[in-house]
TORDO-638834 format. One line per field, with one value per atom (N, C-alpha, C, O): residue number from 1; residue in three letters; x, z, y. Coordinates in Angstrom, 3 decimals. Each point is the difference from the previous one (the first is absolute). Layout:
N
pos <- [NUM,...]
code <- [ala,...]
xx <- [X,...]
zz <- [Z,...]
yy <- [Y,...]
***
This chain:
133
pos <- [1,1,1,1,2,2,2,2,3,3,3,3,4,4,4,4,5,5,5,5,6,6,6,6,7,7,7,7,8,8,8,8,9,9,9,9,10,10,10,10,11,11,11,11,12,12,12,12,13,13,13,13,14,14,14,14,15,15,15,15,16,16,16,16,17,17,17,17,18,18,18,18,19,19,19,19,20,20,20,20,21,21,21,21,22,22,22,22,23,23,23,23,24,24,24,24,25,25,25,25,26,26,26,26,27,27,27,27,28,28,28,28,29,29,29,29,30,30,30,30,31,31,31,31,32,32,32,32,33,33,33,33,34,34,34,34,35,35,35,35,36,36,36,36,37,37,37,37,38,38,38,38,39,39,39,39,40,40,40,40,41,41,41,41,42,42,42,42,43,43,43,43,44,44,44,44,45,45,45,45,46,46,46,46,47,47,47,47,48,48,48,48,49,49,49,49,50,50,50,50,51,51,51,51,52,52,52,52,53,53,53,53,54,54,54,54,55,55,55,55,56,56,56,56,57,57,57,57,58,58,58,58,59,59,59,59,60,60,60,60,61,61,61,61,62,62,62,62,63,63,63,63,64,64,64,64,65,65,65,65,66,66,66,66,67,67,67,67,68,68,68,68,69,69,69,69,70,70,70,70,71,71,71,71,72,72,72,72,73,73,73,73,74,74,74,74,75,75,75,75,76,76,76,76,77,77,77,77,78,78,78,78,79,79,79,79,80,80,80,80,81,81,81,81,82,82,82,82,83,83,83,83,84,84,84,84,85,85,85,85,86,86,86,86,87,87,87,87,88,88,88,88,89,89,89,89,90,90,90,90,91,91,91,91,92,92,92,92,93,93,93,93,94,94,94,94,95,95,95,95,96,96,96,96,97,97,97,97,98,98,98,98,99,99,99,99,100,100,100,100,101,101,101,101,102,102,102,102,103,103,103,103,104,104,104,104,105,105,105,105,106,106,106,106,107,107,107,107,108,108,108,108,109,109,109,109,110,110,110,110,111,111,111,111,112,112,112,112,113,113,113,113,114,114,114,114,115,115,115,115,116,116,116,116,117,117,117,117,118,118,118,118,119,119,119,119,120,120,120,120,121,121,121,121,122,122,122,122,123,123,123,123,124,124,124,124,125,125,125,125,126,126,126,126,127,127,127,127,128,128,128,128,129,129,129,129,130,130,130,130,131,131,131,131,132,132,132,132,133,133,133,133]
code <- [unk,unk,unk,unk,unk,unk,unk,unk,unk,unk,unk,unk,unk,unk,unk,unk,unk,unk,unk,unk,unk,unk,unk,unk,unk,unk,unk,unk,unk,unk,unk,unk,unk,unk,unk,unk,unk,unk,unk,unk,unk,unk,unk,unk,unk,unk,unk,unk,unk,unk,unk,unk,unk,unk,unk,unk,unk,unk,unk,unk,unk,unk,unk,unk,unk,unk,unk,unk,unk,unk,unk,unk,unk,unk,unk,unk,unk,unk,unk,unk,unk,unk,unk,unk,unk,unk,unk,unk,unk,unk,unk,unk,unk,unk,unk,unk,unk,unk,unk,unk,unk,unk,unk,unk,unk,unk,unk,unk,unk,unk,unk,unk,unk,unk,unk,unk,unk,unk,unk,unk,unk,unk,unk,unk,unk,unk,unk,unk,unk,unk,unk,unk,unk,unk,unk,unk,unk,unk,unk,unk,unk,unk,unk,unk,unk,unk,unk,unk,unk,unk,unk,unk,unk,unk,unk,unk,unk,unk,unk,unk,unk,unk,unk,unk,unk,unk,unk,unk,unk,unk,unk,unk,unk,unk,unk,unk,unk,unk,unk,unk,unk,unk,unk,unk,unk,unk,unk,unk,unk,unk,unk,unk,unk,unk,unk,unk,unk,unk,unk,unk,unk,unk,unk,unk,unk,unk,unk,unk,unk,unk,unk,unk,unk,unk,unk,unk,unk,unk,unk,unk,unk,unk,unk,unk,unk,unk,unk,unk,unk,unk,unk,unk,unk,unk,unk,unk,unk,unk,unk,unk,unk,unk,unk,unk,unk,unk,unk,unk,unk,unk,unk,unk,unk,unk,unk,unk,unk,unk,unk,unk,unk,unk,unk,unk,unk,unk,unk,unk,unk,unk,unk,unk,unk,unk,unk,unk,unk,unk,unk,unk,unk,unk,unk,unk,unk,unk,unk,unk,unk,unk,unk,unk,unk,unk,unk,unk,unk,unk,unk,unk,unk,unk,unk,unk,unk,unk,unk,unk,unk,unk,unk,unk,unk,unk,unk,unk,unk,unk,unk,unk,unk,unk,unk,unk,unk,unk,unk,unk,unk,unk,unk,unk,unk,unk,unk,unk,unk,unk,unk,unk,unk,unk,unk,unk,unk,unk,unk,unk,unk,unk,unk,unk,unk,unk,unk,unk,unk,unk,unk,unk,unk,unk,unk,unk,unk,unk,unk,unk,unk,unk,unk,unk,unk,unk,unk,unk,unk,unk,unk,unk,unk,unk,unk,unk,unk,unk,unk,unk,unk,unk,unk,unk,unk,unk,unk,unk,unk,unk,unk,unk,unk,unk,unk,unk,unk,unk,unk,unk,unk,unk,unk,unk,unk,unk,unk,unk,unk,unk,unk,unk,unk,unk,unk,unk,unk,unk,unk,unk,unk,unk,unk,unk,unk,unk,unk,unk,unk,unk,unk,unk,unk,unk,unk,unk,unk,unk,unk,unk,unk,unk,unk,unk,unk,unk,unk,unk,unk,unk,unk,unk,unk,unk,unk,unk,unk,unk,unk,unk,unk,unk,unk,unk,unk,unk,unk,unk,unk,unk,unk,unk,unk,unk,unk,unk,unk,unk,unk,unk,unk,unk,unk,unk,unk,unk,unk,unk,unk,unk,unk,unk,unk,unk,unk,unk,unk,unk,unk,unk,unk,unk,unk,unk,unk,unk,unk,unk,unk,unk,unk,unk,unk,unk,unk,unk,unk,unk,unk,unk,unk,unk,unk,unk]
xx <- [9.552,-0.136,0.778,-0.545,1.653,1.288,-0.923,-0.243,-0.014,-1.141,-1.174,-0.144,-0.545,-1.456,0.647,-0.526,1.913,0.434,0.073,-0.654,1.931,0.327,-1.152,0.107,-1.347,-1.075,-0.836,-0.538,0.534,-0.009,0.311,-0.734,2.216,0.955,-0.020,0.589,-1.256,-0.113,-1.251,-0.183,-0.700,-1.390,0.332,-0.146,0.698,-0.076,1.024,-0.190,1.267,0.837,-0.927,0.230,-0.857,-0.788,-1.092,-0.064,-0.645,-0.960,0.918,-0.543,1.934,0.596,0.153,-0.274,0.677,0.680,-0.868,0.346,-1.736,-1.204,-0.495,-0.290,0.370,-0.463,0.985,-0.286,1.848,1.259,-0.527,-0.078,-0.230,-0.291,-1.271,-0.368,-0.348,-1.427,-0.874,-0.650,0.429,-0.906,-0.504,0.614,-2.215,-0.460,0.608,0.863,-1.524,0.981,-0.984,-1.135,1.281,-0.443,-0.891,0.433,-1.706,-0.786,-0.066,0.406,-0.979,-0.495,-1.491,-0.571,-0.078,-1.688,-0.345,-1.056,2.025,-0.778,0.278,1.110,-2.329,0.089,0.582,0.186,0.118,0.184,1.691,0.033,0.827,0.778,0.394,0.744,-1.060,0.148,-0.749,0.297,-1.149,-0.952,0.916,0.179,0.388,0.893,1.050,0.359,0.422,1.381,-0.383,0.781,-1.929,0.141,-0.948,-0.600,0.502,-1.096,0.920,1.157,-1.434,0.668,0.884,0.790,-1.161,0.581,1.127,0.642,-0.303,1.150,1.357,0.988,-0.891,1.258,-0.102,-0.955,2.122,-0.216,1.425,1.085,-1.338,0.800,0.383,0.686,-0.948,0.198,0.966,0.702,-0.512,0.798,-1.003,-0.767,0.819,-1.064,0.124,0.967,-2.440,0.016,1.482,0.898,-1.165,1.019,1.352,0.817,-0.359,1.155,0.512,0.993,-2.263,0.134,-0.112,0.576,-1.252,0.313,1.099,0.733,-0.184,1.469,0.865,0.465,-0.163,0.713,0.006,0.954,-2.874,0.084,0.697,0.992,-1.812,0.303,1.320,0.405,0.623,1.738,0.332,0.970,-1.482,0.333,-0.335,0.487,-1.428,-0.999,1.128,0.404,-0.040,0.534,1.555,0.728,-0.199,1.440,-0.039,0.710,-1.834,0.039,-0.365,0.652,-1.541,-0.520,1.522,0.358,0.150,1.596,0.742,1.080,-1.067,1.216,-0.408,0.784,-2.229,-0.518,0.619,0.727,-1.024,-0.614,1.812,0.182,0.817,1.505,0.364,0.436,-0.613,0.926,-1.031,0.259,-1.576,-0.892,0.327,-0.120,0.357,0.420,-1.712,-0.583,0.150,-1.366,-0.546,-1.071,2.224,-0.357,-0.738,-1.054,1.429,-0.357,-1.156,-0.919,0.379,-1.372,-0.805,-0.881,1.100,-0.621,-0.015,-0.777,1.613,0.024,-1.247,-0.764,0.644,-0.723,-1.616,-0.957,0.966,-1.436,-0.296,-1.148,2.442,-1.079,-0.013,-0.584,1.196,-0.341,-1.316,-0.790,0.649,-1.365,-1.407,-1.117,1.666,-1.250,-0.485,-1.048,2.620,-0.271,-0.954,-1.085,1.556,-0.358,-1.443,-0.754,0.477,-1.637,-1.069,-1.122,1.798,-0.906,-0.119,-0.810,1.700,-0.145,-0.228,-0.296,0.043,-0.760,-1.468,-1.004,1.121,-1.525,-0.600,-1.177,1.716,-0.164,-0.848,-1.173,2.722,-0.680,-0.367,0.189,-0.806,-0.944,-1.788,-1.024,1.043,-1.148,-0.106,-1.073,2.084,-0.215,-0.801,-0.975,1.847,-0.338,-1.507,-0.683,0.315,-1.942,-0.660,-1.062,1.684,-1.656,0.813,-0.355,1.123,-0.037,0.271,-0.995,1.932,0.012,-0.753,-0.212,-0.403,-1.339,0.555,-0.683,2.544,0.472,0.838,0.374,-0.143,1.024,1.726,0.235,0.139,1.349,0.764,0.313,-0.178,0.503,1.497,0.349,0.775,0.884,0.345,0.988,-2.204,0.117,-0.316,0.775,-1.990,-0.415,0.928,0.180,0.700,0.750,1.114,0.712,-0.190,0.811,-0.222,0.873,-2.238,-0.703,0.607,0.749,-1.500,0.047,1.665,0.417,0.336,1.469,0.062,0.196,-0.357,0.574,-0.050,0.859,-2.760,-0.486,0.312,-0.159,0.554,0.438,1.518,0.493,0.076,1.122,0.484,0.827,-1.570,-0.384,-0.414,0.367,-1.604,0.035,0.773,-0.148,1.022,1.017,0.983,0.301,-0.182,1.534,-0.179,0.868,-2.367,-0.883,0.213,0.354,-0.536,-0.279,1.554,0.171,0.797,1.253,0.519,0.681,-1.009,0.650,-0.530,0.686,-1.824,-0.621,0.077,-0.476,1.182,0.229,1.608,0.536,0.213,1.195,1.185,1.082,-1.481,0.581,0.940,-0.259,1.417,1.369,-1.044,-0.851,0.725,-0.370,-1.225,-0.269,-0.191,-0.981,-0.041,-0.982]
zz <- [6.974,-0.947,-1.279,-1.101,1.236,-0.955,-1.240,-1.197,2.028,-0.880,-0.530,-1.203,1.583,-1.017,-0.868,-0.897,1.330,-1.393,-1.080,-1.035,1.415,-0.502,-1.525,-1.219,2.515,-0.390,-1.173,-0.970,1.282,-0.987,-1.383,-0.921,0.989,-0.867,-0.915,-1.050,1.685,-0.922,-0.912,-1.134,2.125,-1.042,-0.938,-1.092,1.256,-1.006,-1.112,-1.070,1.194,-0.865,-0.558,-1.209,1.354,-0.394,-1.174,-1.159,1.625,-0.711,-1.255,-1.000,1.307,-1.368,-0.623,-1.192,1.544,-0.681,-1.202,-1.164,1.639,-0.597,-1.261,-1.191,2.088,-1.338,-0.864,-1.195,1.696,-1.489,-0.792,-1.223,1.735,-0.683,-0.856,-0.533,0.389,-0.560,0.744,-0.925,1.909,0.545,1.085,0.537,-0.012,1.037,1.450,0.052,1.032,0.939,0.506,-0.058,0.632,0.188,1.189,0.882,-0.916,0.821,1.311,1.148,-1.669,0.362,-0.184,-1.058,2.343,-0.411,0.081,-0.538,1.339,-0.070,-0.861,-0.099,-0.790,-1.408,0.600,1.194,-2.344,0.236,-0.605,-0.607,0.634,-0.067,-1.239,-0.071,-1.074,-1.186,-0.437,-0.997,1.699,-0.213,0.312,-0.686,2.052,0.873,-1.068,-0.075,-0.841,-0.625,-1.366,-0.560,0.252,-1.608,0.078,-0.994,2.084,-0.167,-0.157,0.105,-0.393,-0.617,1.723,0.076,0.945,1.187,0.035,1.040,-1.578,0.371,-0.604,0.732,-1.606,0.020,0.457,0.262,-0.220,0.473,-0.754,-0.187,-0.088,-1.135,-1.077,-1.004,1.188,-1.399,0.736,-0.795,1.995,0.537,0.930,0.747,-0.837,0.885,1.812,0.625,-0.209,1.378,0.874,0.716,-1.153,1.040,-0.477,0.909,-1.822,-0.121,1.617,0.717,-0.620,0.361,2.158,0.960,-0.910,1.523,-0.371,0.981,-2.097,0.365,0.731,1.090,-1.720,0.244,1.363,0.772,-0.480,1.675,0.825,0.699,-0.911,0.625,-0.002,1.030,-2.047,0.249,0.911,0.735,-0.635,0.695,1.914,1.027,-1.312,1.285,0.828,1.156,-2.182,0.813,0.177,0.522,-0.798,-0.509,1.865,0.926,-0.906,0.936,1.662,1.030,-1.149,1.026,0.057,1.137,-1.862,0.560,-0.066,-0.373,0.570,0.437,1.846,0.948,-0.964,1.045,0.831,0.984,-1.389,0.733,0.320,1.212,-1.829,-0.164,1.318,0.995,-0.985,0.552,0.403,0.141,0.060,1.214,-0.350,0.871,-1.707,-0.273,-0.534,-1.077,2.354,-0.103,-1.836,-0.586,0.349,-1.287,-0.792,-0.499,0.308,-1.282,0.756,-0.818,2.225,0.225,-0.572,-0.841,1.170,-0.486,-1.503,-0.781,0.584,-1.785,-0.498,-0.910,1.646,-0.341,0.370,-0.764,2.040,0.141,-0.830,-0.171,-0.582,-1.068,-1.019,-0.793,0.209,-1.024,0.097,-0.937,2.052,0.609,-0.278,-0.244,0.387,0.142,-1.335,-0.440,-0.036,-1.926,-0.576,-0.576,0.791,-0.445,0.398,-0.784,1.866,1.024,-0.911,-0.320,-0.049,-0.983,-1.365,-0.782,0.457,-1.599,0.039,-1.159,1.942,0.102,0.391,-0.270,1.124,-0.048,-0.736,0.026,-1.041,-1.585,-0.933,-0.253,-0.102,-0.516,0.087,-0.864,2.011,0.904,-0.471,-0.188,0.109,0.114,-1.906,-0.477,-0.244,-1.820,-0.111,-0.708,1.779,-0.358,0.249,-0.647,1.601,0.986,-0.683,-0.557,0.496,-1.092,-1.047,-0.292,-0.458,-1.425,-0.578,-0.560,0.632,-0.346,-0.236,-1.076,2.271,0.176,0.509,0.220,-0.033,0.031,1.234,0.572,-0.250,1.419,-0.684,-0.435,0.634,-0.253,1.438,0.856,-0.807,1.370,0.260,1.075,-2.373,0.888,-0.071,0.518,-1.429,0.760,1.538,0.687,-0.184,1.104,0.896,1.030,-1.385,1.309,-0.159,1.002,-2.344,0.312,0.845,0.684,-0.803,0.705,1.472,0.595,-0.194,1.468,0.369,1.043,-1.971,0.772,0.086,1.108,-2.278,0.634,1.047,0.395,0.101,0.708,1.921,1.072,-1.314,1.081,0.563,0.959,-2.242,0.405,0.479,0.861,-1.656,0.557,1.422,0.503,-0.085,1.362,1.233,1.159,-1.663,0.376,0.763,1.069,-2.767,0.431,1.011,0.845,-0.805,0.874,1.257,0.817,-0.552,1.288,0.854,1.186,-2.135,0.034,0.488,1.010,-1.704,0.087,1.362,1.021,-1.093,1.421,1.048,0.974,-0.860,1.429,0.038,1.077,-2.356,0.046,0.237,0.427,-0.827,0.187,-1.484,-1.113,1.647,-1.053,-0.554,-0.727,0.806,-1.528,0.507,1.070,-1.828,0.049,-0.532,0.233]
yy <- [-13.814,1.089,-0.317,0.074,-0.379,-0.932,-0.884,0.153,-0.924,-1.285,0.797,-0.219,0.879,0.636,0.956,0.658,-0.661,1.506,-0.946,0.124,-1.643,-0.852,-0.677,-0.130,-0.183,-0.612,0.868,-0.534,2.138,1.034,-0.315,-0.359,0.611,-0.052,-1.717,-0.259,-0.455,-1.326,-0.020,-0.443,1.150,0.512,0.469,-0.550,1.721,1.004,-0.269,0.580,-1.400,-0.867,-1.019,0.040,-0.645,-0.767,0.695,-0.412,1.374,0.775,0.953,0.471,-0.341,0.769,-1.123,0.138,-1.478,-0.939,-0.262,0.205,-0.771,-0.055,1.010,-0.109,1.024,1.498,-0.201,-0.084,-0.051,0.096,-1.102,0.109,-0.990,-1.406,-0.018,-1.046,2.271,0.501,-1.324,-0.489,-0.114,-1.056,0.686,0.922,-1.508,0.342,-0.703,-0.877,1.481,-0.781,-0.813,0.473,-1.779,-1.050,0.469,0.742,-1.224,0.443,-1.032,0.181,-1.172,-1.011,-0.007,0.264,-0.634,-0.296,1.392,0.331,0.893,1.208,0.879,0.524,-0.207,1.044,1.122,0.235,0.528,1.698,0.298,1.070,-1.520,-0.027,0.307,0.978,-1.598,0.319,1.223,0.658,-0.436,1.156,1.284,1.006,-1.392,1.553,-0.193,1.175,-1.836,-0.382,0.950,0.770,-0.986,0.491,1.219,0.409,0.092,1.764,0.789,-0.406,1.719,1.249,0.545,0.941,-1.710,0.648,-1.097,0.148,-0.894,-1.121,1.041,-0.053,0.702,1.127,1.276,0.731,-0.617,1.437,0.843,-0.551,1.667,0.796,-1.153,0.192,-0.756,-1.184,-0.992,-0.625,0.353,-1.259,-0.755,0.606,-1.933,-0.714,0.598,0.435,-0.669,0.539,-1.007,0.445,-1.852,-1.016,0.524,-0.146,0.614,0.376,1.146,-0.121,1.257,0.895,-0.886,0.510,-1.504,-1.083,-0.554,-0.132,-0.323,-0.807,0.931,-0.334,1.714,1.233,0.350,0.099,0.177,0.427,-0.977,0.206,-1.604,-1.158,-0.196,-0.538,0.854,-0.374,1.465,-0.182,1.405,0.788,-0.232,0.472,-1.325,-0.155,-1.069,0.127,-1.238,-1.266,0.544,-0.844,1.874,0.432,0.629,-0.392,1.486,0.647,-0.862,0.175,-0.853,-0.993,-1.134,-0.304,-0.049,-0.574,0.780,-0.460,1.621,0.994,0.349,0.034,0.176,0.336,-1.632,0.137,-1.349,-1.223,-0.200,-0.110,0.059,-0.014,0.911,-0.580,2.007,0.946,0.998,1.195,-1.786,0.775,1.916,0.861,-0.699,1.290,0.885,-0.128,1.032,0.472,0.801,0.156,0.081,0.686,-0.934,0.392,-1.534,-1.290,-0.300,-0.047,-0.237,-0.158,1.465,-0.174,1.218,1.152,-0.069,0.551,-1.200,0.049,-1.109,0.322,-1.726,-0.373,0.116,-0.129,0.385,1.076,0.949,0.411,0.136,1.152,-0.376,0.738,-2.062,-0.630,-0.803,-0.120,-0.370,-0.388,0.515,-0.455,1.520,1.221,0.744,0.474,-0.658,0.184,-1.408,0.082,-0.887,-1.294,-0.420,-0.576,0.857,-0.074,0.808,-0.394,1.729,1.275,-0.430,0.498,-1.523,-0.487,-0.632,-0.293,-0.727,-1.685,0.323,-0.660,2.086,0.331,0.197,-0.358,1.032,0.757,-1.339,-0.275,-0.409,-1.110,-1.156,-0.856,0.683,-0.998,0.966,-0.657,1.882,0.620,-0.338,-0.368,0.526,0.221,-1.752,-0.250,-0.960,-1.041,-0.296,-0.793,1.495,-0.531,0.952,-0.279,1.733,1.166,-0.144,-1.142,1.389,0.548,-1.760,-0.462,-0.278,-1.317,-0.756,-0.559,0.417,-1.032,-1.413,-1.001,1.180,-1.512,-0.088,1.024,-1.935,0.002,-1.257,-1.127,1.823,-0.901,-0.398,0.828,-1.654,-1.032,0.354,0.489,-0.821,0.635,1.504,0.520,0.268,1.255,0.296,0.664,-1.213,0.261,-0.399,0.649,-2.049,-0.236,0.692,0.062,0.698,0.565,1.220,0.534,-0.105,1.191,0.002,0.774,-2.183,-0.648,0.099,0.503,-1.008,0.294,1.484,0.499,0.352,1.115,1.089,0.788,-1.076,0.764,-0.716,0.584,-1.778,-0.685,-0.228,-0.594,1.511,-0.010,1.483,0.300,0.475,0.989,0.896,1.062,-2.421,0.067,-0.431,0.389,-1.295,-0.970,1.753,0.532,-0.308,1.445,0.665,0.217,0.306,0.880,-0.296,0.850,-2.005,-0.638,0.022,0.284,-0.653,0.262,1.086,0.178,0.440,1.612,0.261,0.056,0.082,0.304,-0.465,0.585,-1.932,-0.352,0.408,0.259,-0.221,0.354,-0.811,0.401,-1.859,-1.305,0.024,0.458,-1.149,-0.107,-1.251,0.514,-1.482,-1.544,-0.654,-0.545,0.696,-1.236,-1.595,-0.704]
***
């Protein structure tokens, strides 16, 4: 759970780094990317969306090594409902990127993929009621 917050948090550092830097982010052979970077949905109240994943993502990896350290149930609950915040906004804009976009951006989606898997990760956690994974 540690590592996909981790893995999160390098995306989404990556994708502010890029936007501060006014450049698109490197695609590779698969388009879309520059497309999802420069539409009217890449800010939000006037600060880039990755600004707003570095933030969750340092809250996410802060809480998942407090939990992974000292097994203390609150910081897993904390990161399951950051999970669940994060799952509803990656749903959000995963849906702006396929209907309203027209484009798919790669490390949006995998950042998608970490969060909704880490997500399920907490879930699975919580529910069997196990101190670490």
């Amino acid at each position: 759970m540690t590592g996909l917050a981790v893995t999160g948090l390098a995306i989404t550092g990556y994708l502010l780094a890029v936007r501060l830097l006014g450049e698109a982010p490197a695609c590779g052979p698969v388009a879309g990317c520059e497309t999802v970077a420069a539409s009217e949905y890449a800010t939000v109240l006037g600060l880039p969306v990755a600004l707003y994943g570095v933030v969750f993502s340092t809250f996410l990896v802060s809480g998942c090594l407090v939990w992974w350290r000292s097994a203390l149930p609150l910081a897993l609950y904390l990161a399951y409902g950051l999970g669940l915040a994060g799952t509803i906004a990656v749903a959000y804009l995963t849906y702006l990127e396929i209907v309203v976009i027209g484009a798919i951006c790669v490390w949006c989606a995998t950042f998608a993929l970490t969060v909704v898997a880490g997500w399920i990760l907490a879930a699975v956690v919580a529910m069997r009621g196990r101190a670490h994974v």
